[in-house]
PyMOL commands that place a pseudoatom at each C-alpha (Angstrom):
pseudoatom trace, name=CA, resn=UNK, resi=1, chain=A, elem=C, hetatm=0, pos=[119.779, -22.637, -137.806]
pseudoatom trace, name=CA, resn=UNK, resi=2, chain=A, elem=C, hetatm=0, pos=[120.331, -22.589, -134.076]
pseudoatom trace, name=CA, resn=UNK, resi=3, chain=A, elem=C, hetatm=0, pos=[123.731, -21.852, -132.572]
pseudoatom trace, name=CA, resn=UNK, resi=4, chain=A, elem=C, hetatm=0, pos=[125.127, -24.689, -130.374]
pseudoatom trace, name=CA, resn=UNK, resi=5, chain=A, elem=C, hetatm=0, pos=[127.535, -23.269, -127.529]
pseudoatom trace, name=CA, resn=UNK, resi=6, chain=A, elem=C, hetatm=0, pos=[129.937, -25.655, -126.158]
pseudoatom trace, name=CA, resn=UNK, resi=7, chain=A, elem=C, hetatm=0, pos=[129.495, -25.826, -122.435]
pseudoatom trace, name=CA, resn=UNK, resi=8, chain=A, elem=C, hetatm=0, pos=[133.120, -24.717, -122.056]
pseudoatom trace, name=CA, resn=UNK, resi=9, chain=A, elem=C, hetatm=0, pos=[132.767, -21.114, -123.288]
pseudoatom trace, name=CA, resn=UNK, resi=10, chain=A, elem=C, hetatm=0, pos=[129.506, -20.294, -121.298]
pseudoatom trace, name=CA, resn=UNK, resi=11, chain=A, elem=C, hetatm=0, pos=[131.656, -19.826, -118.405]
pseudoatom trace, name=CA, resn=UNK, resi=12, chain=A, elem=C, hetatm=0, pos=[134.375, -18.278, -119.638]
pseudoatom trace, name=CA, resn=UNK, resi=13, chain=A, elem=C, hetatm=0, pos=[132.461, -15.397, -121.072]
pseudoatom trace, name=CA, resn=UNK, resi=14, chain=A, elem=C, hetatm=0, pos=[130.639, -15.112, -117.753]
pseudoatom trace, name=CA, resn=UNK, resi=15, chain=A, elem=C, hetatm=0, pos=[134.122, -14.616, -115.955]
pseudoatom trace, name=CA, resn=UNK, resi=16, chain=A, elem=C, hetatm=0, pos=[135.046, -12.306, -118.496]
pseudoatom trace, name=CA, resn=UNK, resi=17, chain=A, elem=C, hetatm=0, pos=[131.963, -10.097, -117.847]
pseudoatom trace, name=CA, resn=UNK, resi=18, chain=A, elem=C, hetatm=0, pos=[132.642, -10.647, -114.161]
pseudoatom trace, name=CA, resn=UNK, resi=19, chain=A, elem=C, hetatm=0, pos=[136.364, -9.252, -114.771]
pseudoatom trace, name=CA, resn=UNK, resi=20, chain=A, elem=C, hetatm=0, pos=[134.735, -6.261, -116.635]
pseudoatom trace, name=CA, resn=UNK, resi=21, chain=A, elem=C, hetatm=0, pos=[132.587, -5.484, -114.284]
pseudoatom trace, name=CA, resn=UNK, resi=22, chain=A, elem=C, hetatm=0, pos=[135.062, -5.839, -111.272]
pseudoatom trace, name=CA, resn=UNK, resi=23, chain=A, elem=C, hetatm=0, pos=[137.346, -3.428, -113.404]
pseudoatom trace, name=CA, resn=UNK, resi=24, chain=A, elem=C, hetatm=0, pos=[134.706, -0.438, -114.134]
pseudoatom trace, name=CA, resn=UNK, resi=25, chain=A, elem=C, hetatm=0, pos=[133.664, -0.756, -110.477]
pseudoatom trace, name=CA, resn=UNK, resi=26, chain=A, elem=C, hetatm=0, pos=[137.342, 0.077, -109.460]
pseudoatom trace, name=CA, resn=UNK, resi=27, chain=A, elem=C, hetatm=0, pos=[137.812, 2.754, -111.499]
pseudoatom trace, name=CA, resn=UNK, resi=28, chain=A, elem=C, hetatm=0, pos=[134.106, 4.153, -110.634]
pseudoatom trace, name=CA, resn=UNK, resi=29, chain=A, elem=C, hetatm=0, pos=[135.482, 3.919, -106.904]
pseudoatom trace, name=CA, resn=UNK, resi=30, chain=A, elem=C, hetatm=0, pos=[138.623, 5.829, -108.105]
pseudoatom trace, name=CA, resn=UNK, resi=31, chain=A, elem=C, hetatm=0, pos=[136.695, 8.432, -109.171]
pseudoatom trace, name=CA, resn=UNK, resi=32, chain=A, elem=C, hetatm=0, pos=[134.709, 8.808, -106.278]
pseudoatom trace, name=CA, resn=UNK, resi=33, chain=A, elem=C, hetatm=0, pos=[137.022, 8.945, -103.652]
pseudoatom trace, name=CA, resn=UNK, resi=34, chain=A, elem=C, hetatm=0, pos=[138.983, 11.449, -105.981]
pseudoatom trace, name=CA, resn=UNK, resi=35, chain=A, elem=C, hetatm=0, pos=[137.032, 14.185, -104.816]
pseudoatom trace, name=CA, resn=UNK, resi=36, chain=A, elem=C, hetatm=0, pos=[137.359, 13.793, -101.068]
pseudoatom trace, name=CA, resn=UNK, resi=37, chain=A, elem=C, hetatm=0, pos=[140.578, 15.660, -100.676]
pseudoatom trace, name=CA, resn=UNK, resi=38, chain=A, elem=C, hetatm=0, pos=[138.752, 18.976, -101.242]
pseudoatom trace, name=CA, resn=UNK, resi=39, chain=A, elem=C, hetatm=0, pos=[136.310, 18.009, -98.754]
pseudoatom trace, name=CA, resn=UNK, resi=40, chain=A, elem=C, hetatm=0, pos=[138.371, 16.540, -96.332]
pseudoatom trace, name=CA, resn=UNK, resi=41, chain=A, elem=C, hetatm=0, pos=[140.994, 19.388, -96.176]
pseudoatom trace, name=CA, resn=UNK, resi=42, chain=A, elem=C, hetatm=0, pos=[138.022, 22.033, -95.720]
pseudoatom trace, name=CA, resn=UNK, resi=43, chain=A, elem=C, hetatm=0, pos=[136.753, 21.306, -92.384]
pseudoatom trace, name=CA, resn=UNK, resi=44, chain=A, elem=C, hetatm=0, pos=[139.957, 20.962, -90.669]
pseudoatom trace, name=CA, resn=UNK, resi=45, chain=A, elem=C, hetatm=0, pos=[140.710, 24.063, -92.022]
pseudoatom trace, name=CA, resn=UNK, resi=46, chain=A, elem=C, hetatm=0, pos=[137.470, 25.985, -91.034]
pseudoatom trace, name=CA, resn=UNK, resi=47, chain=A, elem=C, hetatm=0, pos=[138.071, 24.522, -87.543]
pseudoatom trace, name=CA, resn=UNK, resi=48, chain=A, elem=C, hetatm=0, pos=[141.295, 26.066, -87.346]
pseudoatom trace, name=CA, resn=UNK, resi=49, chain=A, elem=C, hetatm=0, pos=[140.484, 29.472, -88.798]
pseudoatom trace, name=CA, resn=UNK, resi=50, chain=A, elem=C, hetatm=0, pos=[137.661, 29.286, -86.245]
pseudoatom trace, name=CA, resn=UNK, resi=51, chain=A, elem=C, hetatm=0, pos=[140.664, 28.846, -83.410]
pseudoatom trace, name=CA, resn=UNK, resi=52, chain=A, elem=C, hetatm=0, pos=[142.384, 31.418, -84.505]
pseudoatom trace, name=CA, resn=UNK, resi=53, chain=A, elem=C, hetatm=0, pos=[139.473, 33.828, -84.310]
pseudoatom trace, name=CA, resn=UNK, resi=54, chain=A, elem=C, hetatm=0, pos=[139.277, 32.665, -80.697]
pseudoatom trace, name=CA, resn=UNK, resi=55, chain=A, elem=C, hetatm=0, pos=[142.512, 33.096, -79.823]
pseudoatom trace, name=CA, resn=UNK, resi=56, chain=A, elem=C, hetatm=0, pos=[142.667, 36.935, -81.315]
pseudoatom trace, name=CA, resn=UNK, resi=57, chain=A, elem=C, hetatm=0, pos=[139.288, 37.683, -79.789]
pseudoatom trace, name=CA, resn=UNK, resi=58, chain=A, elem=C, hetatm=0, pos=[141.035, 36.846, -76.251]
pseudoatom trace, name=CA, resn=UNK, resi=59, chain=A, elem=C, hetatm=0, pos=[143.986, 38.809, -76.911]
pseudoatom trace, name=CA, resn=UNK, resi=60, chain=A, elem=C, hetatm=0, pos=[146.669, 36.225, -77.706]
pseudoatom trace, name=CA, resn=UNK, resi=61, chain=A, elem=C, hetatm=0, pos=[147.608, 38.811, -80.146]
pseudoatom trace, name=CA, resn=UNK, resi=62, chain=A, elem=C, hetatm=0, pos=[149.193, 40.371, -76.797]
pseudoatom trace, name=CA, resn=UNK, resi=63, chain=A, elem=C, hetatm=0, pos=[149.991, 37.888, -74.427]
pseudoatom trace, name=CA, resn=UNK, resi=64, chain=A, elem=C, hetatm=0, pos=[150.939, 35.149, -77.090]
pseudoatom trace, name=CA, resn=UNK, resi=65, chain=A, elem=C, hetatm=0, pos=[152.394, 36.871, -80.047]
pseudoatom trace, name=CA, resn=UNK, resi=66, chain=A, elem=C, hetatm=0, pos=[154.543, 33.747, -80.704]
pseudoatom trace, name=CA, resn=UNK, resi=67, chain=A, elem=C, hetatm=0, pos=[151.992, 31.143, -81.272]
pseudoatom trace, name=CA, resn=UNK, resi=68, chain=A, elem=C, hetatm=0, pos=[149.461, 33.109, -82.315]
pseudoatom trace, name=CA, resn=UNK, resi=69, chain=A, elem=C, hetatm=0, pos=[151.968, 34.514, -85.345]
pseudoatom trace, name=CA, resn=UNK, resi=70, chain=A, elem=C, hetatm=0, pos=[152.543, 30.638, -86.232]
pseudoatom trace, name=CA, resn=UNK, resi=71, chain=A, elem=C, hetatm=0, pos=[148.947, 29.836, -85.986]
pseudoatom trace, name=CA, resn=UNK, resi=72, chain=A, elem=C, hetatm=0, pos=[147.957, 32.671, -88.335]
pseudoatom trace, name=CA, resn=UNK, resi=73, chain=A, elem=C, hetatm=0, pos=[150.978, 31.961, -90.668]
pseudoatom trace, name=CA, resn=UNK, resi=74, chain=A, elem=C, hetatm=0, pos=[149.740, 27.971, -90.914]
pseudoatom trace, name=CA, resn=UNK, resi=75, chain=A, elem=C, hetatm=0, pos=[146.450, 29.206, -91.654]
pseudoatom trace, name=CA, resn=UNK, resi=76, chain=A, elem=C, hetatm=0, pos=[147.666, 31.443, -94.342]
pseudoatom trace, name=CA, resn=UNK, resi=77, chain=A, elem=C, hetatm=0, pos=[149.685, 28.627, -95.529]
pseudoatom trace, name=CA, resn=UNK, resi=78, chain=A, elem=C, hetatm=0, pos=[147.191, 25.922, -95.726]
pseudoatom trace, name=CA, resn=UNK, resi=79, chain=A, elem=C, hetatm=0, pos=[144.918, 28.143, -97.756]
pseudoatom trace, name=CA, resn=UNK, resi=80, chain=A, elem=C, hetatm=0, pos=[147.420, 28.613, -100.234]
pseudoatom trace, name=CA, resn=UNK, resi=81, chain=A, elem=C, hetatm=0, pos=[148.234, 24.775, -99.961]
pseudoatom trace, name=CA, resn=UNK, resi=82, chain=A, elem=C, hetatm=0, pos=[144.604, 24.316, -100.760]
pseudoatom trace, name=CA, resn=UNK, resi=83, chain=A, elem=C, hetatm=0, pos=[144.485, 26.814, -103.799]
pseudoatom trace, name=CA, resn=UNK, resi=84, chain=A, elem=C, hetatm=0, pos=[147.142, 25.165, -105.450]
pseudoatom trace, name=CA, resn=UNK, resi=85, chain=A, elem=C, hetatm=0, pos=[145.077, 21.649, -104.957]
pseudoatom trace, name=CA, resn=UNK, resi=86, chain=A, elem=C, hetatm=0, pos=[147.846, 19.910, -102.569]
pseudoatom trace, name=CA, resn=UNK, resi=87, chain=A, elem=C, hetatm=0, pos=[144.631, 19.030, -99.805]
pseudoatom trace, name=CA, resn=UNK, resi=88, chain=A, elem=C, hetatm=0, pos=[146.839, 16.994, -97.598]
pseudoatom trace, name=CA, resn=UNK, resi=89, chain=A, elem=C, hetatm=0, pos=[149.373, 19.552, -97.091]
pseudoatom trace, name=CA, resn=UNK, resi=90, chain=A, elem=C, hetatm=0, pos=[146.640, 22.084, -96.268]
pseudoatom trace, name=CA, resn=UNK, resi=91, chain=A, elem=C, hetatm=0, pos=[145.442, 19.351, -94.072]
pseudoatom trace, name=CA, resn=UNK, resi=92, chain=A, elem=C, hetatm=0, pos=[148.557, 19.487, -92.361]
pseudoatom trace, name=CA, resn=UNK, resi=93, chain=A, elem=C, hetatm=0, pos=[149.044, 23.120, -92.041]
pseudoatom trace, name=CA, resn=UNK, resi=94, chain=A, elem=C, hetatm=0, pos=[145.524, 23.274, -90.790]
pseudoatom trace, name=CA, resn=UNK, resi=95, chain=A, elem=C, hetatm=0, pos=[146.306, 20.996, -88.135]
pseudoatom trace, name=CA, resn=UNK, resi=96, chain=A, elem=C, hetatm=0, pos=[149.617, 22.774, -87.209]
pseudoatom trace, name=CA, resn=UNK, resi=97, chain=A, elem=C, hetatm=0, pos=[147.372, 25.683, -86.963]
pseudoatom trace, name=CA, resn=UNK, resi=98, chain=A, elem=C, hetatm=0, pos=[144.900, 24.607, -85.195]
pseudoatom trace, name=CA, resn=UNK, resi=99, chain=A, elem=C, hetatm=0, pos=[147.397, 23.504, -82.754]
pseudoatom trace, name=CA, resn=UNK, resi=100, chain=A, elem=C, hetatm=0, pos=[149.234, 27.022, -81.986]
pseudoatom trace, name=CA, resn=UNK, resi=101, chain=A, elem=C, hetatm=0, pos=[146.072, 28.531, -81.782]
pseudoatom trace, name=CA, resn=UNK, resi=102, chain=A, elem=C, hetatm=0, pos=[144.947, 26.262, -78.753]
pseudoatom trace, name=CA, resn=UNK, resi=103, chain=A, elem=C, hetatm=0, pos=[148.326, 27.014, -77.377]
pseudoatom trace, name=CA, resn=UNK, resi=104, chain=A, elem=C, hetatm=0, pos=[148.132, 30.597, -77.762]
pseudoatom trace, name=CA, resn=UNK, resi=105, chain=A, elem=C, hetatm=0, pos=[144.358, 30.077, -76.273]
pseudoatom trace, name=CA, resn=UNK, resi=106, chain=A, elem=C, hetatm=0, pos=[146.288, 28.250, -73.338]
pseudoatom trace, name=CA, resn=UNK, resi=107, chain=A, elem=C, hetatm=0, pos=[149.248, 31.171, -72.594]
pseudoatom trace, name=CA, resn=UNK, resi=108, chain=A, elem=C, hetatm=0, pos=[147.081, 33.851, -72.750]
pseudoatom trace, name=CA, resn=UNK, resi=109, chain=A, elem=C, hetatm=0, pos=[144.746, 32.062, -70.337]
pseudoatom trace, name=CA, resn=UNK, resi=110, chain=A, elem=C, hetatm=0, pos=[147.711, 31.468, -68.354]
pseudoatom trace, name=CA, resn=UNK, resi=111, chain=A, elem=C, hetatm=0, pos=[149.429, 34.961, -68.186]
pseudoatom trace, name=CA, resn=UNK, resi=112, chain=A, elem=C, hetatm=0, pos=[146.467, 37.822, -68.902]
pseudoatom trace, name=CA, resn=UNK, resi=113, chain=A, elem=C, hetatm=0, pos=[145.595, 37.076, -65.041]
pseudoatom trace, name=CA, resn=UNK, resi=114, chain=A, elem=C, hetatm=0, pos=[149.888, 38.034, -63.741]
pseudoatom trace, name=CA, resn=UNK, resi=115, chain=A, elem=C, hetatm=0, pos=[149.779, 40.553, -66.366]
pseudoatom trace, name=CA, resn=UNK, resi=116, chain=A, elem=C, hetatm=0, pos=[148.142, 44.166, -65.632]
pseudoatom trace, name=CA, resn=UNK, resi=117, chain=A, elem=C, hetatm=0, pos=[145.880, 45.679, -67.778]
pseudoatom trace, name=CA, resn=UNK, resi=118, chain=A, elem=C, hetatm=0, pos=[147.274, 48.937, -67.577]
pseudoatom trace, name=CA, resn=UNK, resi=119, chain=A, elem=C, hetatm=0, pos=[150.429, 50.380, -67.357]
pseudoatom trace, name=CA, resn=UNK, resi=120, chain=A, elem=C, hetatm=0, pos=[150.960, 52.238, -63.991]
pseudoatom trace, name=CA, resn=UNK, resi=121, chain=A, elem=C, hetatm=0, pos=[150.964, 56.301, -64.196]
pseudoatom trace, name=CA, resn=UNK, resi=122, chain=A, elem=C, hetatm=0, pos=[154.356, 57.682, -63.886]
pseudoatom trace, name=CA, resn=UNK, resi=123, chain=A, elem=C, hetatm=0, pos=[155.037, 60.964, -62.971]
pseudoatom trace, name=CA, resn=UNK, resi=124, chain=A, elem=C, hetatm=0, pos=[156.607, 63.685, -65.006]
pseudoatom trace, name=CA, resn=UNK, resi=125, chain=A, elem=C, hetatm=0, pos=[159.990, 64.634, -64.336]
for i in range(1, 125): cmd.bond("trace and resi %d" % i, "trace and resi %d" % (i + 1))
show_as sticks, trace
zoom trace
């Protein structure tokens, strides 16, 4: 005994697999992209923890204490951010850091060549 399909249902069980399909590659995709927010947090945040090395190493501890504080303080916040698996606000902390650091890069650029490097000697009284 053969089976007889009715032309009818050959199609819809071929949009039904079709359906299927379409729904396991969206939640495949879902899963994918779900782990890009550790990677996409990390190198923003190694760039600016590379800044703010900069910026220490030129003295901006001195000559910028303002921005170089924030930039530090960002950083420090954005790796907590990232602990606590919230990547796009260590994203944004990262960036905020990375952008005191380049302005603490920029003031101390600006004002270790007015200020001098040494106090001058005063005499004893």
């Amino acid at each position: 005994m053969s089976r007889i399909i009715h032309p009818v249902q050959a199609p819809v069980r071929l949009a039904a697999t079709r359906a299927g399909l379409s729904w396991c590659s969206l939640a495949l995709l879902l899963l994918v992209l779900g782990g890009c927010g550790p990677i996409a947090s990390t190198g923003p945040m190694l760039q600016a923890r590379d800044l703010v090395d900069d910026a220490k190493a030129a003295g901006s501890e001195r000559f910028a204490m303002y921005e170089f504080t924030m930039a530090r303080e960002y950083l420090a916040k954005a790796r907590e951010e990232w602990a606590y698996s919230d990547f796009q606000k260590a994203r944004e902390y990262s960036d905020l850091a990375a952008d005191f650091a380049k302005r603490a890069m920029a003031r101390t650029k600006r004002d270790a060549v007015t200020t001098p490097t040494t106090e001058p000697v005063r005499a004893l009284p």
